[in-house]
Structures are given as structure tokens and as C-alpha cells.
NUVEX-410631 format. One line per field, with one value per residue (C-alpha): x, y, z; residue number from 1. Coordinates in steps of 0.2 Angstrom, whole numbers, plus 5000, padded with zeros to 4 digits. Layout:
xx c(X,...) .
yy c(Y,...) .
zz c(Z,...) .
resi c(NUM,...) .
//
This chain:
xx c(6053,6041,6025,6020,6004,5998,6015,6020,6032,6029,6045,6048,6061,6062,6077,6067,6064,6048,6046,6059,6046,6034,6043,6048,6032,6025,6041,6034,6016,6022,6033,6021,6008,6023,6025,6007,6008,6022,6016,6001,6007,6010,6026,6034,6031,6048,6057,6046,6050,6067,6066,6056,6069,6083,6075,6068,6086,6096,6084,6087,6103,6101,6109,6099,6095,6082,6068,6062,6075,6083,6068,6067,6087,6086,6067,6078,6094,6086,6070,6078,6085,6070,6057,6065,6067,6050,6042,6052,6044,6024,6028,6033,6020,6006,6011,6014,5996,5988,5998,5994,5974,5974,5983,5972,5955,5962,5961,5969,5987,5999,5989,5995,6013,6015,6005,6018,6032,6019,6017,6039,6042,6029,6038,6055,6047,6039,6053,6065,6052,6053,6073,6073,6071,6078,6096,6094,6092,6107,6120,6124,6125,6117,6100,6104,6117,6100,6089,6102,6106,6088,6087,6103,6102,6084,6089,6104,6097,6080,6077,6077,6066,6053,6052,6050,6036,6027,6028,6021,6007,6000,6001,5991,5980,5978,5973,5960,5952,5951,5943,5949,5968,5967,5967,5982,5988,5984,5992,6007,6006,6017,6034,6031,6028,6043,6053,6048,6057,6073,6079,6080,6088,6101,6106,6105,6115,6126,6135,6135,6144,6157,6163,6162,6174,6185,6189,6186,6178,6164,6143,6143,6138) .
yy c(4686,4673,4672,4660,4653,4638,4633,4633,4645,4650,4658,4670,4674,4690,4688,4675,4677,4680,4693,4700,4701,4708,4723,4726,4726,4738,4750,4748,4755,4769,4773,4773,4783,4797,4797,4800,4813,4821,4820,4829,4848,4842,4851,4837,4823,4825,4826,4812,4798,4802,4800,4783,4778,4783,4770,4757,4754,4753,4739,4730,4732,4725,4742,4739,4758,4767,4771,4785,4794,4791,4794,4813,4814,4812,4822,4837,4832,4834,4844,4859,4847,4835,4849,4856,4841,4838,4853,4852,4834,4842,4855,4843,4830,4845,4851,4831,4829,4844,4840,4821,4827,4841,4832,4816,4827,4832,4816,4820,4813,4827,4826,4806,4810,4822,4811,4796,4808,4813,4794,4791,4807,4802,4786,4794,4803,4789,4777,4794,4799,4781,4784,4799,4799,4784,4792,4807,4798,4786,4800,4816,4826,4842,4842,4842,4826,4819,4820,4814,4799,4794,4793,4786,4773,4767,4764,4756,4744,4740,4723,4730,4748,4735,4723,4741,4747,4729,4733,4749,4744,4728,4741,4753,4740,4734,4751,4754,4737,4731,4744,4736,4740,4758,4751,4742,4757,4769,4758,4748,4750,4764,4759,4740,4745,4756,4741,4728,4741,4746,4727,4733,4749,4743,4729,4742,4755,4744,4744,4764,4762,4750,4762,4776,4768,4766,4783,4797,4786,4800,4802,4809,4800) .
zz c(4119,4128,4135,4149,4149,4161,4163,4151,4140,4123,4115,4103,4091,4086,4074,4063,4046,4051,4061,4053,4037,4048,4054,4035,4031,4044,4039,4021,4026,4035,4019,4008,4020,4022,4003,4001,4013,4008,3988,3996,3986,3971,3967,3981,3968,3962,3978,3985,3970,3973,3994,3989,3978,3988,4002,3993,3981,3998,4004,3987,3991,4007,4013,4030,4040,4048,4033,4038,4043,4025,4017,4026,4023,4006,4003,4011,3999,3983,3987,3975,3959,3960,3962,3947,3937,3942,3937,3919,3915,3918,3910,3896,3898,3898,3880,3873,3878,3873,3856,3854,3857,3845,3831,3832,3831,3815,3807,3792,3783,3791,3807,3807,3803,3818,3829,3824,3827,3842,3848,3846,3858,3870,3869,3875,3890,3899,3898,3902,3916,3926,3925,3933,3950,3953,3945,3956,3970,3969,3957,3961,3944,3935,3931,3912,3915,3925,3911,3896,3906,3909,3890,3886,3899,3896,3878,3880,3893,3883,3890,3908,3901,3894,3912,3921,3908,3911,3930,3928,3916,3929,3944,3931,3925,3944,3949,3935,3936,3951,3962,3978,3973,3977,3996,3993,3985,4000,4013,4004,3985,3981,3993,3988,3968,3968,3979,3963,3953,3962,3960,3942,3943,3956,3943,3927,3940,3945,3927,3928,3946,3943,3929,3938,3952,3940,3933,3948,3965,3966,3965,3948,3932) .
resi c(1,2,3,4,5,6,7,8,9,10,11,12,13,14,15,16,17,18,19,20,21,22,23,24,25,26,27,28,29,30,31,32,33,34,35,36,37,38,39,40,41,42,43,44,45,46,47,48,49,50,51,52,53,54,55,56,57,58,59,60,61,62,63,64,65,66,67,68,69,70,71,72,73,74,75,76,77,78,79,80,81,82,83,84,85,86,87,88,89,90,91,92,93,94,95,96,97,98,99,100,101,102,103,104,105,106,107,108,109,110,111,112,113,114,115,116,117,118,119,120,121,122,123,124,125,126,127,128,129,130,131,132,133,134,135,136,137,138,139,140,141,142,143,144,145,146,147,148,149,150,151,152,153,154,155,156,157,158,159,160,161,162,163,164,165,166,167,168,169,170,171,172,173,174,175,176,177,178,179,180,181,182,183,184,185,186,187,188,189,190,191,192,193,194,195,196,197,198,199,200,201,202,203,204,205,206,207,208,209,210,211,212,213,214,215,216,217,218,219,220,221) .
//
């Protein structure tokens, strides 16, 4: 591309690095407005994660391709697992709060022993919950399969689970803190938060993969 002005010509390169940042970025904010939007009934939370997910590890992967057109590929894909997957997990944070509330009102000696036993399953779930998507999005495999190996692959890669749960607590903090955040979150927060994270989960999945090539060549896990 150039531009002539008094004579003389201004060029452009569109291929540059930096333009080439410039048109990921502005993919990026209309990602993370169409995830808003599509989070907008709250049963598509689910299915949404798993369409952000689905986009954001390709470009970790440097797995180039029209974002959009992925994300709603894979929204339609997993709109049935994810919704239900989704559903299972609110249902299940729902009656681990209620319970965590209850039991620390009580404020007596059992009370503390279930809340322990309370705080340790609570535990579970999130590192479980931040799994989830993310595996539905990249491995084809039942729902129950989905949620075991969300558990068993948190634990067994702890030092990657506890890099993801810092992530997750600054953009938490970020947002509760500093008021001006919940911009960045409207326009680029969400599609460049769940980017941060798919650089992890393509290295953890990436173990699960090459074993997977190994014994059958297919999706599942």
C-alpha cells in the first residue's frame, strides 16, 4: 500500500509485523464483543468458553484461520455437550456455596471439619472448572471422560494448574480493583485473558496428544 503526498510516496507494508499485530488485535475485540454477546443467555457460557477456547488455542498454535468463522463453527459443534457440561458445573457451584455459607455461620467444631472438607472440594472444582472448556474444545470425548480428565489433568500438571490460577486471580483482582478494567474487559479482556491461557493448555495438551497419536490417531482422550 502507498500514499502519495507532495511528491512524494509514503509506503506501506501490510505484511509487517506491525500491521500484522494490528489486524490481530482488531480480530481480538470483535471476539471478545461476539463472546460477550453470545454469553448474553446465560445457558451459552458453556458453549461460548469452549468457541473462545477453540480459537484462541489455534492461535497459540499459530494455526492461522478466519476467527469468527471458527469461533461460530465450533459454538454450533459443542452447543449440546458444553451447554450440558455447563449446566452440571452451576448446578454444582450453586450447592458448594450454599454449603460453604451455611456451614461457616455455624461456627462450631463440626461446622469447621465440613467446611475444611467444604474448602478441599471447592478446591477441586475450580481448578476442574478452568479445565473444562478448554478440553472440550480441543478433544472429542463423553461428557463424563470431559470432567474426569479435567481433574486428573489439573492434578497431574500442578505447576501449570497453579500459573492458570495466578492468571485467573490478577485478571480477578484487575477487575475488582481497578474500576477502569471492566472496559478493557468489554472490548478486549476476555479473547486476550483466555489467549494468556491457551499458551498453557496447548503445552499441558500437548503431552495428552502425542500419546494419543500413538495408540488410535483420533480426537478422543
Amino acid at each position: 500500500m502507498s500514499l502519495i503526498h507532495g511528491g512524494s510516496t509514503l509506503k506501506f507494508n501490510i505484511d509487517s509485523p506491525f500491521f500484522r499485530f494490528l489486524t490481530t488485535l482488531a480480530d481480538f475485540v470483535v471476539l471478545n464483543i461476539v463472546f460477550l454477546l453470545s454469553c448474553v443467555p446465560i445457558f451459552t457460557i458453556g458453549t461460548s468458553l469452549t468457541a473462545l477456547y477453540h480459537v484462541t488455542m489455534q492461535e497459540a498454535r499459530t494455526e492461522h484461520g478466519y476467527i469468527l468463522r471458527n469461533y461460530f463453527t465450533s459454538w454450533k459443534q459443542n452447543f449440546k455437550q458444553s451447554t450440558a457440561i455447563w449446566t452440571i458445573y452451576f448446578v454444582l457451584g450453586a450447592i458448594l456455596l450454599f454449603n460453604l455459607s451455611f456451614w461457616y455461620a455455624l461456627k462450631s467444631t463440626a461446622g469447621n471439619i465440613v467446611l475444611a472438607v467444604l474448602l478441599i472440594a471447592t478446591a477441586v472444582y475450580v481448578v476442574s472448572f478452568m479445565y473444562l472448556f478448554p478440553l472440550q474444545a480441543r478433544f472429542a470425548n463423553p461428557i463424563r471422560q470431559t470432567i474426569k480428565n479435567s481433574v486428573f489433568i489439573a492434578l497431574q500438571n500442578l505447576r501449570m494448574t497453579l500459573l492458570l490460577l495466578l492468571i485467573n486471580g490478577l485478571f480477578a483482582a484487575l477487575c475488582r480493583f481497578v474500576p477502569q478494567a471492566l472496559i478493557f474487559m468489554i472490548f478486549l479482556g476476555f479473547a486476550f485473558f483466555a489467549y494468556c491461557n491457551s499458551f498453557l493448555f496447548v503445552k499441558v495438551f500437548t503431552l495428552y496428544e502425542a500419546k494419543e497419536s500413538s495408540s488410535d490417531g483420533d480426537d478422543s482422550l
